[in-house]
Structure formats: structure tokens, C-alpha cells
N, C-alpha and C positions, 0 to 999 in steps of 0.2 A: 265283731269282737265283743266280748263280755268280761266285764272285772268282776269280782268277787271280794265283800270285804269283813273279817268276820268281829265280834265283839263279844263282853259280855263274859269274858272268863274273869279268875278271881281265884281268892283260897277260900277253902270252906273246909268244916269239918266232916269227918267221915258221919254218914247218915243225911247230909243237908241236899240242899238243891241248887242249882245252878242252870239259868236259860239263856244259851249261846246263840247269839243273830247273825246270821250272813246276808246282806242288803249287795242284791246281785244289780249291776247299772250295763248300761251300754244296748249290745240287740237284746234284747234279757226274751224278743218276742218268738227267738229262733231256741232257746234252752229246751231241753226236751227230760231234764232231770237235773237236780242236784244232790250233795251227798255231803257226808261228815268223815272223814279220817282222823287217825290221830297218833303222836308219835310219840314214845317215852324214854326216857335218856337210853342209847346203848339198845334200842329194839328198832326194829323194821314197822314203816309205817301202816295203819291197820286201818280197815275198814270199819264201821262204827254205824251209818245209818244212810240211807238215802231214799229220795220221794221222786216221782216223778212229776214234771211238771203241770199236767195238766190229769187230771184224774184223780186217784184216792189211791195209787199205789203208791206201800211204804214199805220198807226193809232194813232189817236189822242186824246186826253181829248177834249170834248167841250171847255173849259177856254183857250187853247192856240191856237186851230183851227182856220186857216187862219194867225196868226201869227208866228208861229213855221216851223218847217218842219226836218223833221229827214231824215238824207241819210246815205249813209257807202260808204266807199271802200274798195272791198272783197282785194285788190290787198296788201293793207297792214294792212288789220283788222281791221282799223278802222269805227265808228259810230261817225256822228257828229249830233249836235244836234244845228241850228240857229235858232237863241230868237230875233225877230223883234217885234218893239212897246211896247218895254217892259212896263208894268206897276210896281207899287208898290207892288198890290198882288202877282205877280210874284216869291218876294222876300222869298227862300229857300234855304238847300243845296238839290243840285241835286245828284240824284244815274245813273249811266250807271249800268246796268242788264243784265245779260244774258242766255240763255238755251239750251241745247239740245236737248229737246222733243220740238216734233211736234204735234199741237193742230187742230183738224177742224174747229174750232170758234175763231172767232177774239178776242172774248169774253172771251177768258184764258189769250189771251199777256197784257190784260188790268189788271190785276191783279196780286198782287208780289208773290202769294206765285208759281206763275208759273216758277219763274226764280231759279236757283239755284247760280250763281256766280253774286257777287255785287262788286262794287268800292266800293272806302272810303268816296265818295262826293264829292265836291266840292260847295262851298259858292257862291251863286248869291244876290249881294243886290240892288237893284234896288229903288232910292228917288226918296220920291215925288215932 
């Protein structure tokens, strides 16, 4: 079992930054990826970013690409997630995600039902 716990949101103004942490515990040694989603009142929850665990692969939503960037450090299990230029639409609670099956296609970490362990969220509001 792996828990997932995320931190680190807040309101900020449109343009600002914001660096979301997820401190994964438990087997953290069997994880083989984690990810970002995120939900905004009245929409379906959305893919946003994910890494894989061990390597230097990372992946992105078009919407945050260029302004986001997801990194981890395996040294104490963490995934962070830096939100630069933030905009209005932006504004969701975000999920930290994470799995232990290993996929060939990048094309599975982009989707939730690939993860098996979620955080609780954390609330990002970001005015206009």
C-alpha cells in the first residue's frame, strides 16, 4: 500500500507561482509513476502532469505546458508540482496520484483510472 499526501496550495494572484508537494509513504519502493490532476467546481477531473518514478520521464496537459513542471525526489518520496503564470482557469483542487504498474504509452499516466493511490487535494485559487 502507498498513501499519498498533498500540500502547498493557497490563493494567489493571476501571474504568481505556486509549488504543490505530494510526500508519497508506505511501499513508495514498488511506485512506478506519479501524477497531478485537478478538478474545478461543476467540471470533470483532469489530467495536469505526471513523472515517472524512476527516470527523467515527464508529461504534461497542453493547458499547463511551458508553465508547470513536475519533478520528485526519490530521496524522500517526494513529487512536487511548480505552477508558474498562474492563471484564473487554473483555479481547482488539485490531486497528487500515484501507481505501481508500469505502462508502454505515455498515453495511460494521462489518465486517472491508471492510478490506484489518491490524496485528498489540496485547493488552488488563483484571481483574476
Amino acid at each position: 500500500q502507498v498513501q499519498v499526501v498533498e500540500s502547498g496550495g493557497g490563493l494567489v494572484q493571476a501571474g504568481g507561482s505556486l509549488r504543490l508537494s505530494c510526500a508519497a509513504s508506505g511501499r513508495t519502493f514498488t511506485l512506478s509513476a506519479a501524477g497531478w490532476f485537478r478538478q474545478a467546481p461543476g467540471k470533470e477531473r483532469e489530467f495536469v502532469a505526471a513523472a515517472k518514478w524512476r527516470g527523467s520521464s515527464t508529461f504534461y496537459a497542453d493547458s499547463v505546458k511551458g508553465r508547470f513542471n513536475i519533478s520528485r525526489n526519490n530521496a524522500d518520496n517526494t513529487v512536487y508540482l511548480q505552477m508558474n503564470n498562474l492563471k484564473h482557469e487554473d483555479t481547482a483542487v488539485y490531486y497528487c496520484a500515484a501507481t505501481t504498474l508500469a505502462y508502454p504509452s505515455e498515453n495511460y499516466y494521462r489518465v486517472a483510472r491508471t492510478y490506484a493511490y489518491w490524496g485528498r487535494g489540496t485547493q488552488v485559487t488563483v484571481s483574476a
